[in-house]
C-alpha positions, -999 to +999 in steps of 0.1 A: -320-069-167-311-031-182-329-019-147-309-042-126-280-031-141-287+004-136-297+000-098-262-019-097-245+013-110-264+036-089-257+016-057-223+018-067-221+054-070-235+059-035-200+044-020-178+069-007-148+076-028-121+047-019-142+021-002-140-012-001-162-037-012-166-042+023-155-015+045-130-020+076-143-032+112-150+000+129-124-010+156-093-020+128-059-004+140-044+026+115-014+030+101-001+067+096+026+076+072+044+111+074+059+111+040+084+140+030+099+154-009+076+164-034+046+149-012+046+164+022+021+157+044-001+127+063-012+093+049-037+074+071-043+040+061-076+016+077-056-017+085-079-051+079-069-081+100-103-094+090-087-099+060-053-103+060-042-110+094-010-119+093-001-094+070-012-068+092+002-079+122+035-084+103+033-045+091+021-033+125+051-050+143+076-032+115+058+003+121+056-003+159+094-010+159+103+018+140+113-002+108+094+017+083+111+051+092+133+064+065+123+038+037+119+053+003+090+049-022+117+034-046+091+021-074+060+046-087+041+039-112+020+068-127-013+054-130-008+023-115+010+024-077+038+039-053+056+010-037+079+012-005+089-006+023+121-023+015+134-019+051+166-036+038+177-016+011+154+012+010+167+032+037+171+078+026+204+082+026+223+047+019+227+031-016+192+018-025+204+012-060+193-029-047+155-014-030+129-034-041+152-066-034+148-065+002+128-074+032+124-079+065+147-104+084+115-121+098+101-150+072+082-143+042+045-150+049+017-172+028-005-158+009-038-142+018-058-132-012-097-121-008-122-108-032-116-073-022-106-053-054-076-032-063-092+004-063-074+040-058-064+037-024-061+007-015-032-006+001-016-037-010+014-061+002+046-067-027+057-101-031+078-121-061+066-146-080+055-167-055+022-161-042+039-171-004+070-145-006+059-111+007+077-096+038+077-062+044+070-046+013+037-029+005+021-006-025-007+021-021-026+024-058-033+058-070-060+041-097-079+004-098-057-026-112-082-055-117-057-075-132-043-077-094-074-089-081-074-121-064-034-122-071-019-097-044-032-095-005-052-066+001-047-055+039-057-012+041-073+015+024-066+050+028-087+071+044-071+097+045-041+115+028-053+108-012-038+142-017-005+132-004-004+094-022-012+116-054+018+135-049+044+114-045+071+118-069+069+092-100+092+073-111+105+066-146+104+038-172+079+009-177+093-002-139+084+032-121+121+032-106+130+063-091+159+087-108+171+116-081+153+117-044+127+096-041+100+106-014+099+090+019+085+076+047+099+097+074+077+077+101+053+057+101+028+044+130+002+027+143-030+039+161-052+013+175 
């Protein structure tokens, strides 16, 4: 048993830094995220329709349409997350004292949980309550959150850019919610 265990680990150990249980089809579309303020530089995300496919479609249409530009990471949690995407109220340069509230005017979309786990890099899609309530909101994790496995729809992992997630300016209190400039999402993507 102590030898399985310890192949376990050792296979483990083998996977490059931020992959995914199971990586993403070699053909998935990217997402690419030029963020600007105290994190300056490029953030390319592996999209995975194979396992959340409406989720991806619905950020690929937002990105495609230009939605995503200008939206503020306006919740960052040291340790835990950076979340952004409120294309309602999250928009540098207007009042986003209400971001985080906001989505997209198309409908909120049902769930699509998977076994993949909530590692560092791993991109994520923000929702209420309700397991059936995310729209266009979305959180990249700077560390693992297992207590978010199974709960949340995994549907990306960074591949490149760590260096620029880790950078992005934290936020303060238990919520992460941001005090001055928050960093942004100057444009964002998508590369089939």
């Amino acid at each position: 048993m102590l030898r399985r265990n310890l192949l376990a680990a050792a296979a483990l150990a083998l996977l490059p830094f931020g992959a995914l249980a199971s990586d993403a089809p070699a053909d998935a579309p990217q997402l690419v995220i030029e963020v600007a303020g105290q994190a300056n530089g490029t953030i390319r995300i592996a999209l995975r329709p194979d396992l959340a496919p409406l989720h991806v479609e619905r950020v690929m249409a937002l990105a495609e349409e230009g939605a995503y530009d200008g939206v503020v990471f306006h919740r960052v949690i040291d340790g835990f997350m950076a979340q952004t995407g409120d294309v309602q109220f999250g928009r540098a340069g207007a009042d986003t004292a209400r971001a985080g509230m906001g989505g997209s005017e198309l409908p909120d979309l049902p769930a699509e949980f998977s076994d993949e786990p909530f590692e560092a890099g791993v991109m994520g899609m923000a929702r209420s309550r309700s397991p059936n309530s995310a729209n266009s909101q979305f959180f990249l994790m700077f560390d693992a959150a297992p207590h978010l496995n199974g709960q949340y729809t995994v549907l990306g992992q960074v591949i490149e850019g760590m260096d620029v997630l880790d950078a992005i300016k934290r936020g303060e209190g238990p919520n992460g919610a941001m005090i001055g400039a928050p960093d942004v999402m100057v444009s964002v993507s998508v590369v089939p």
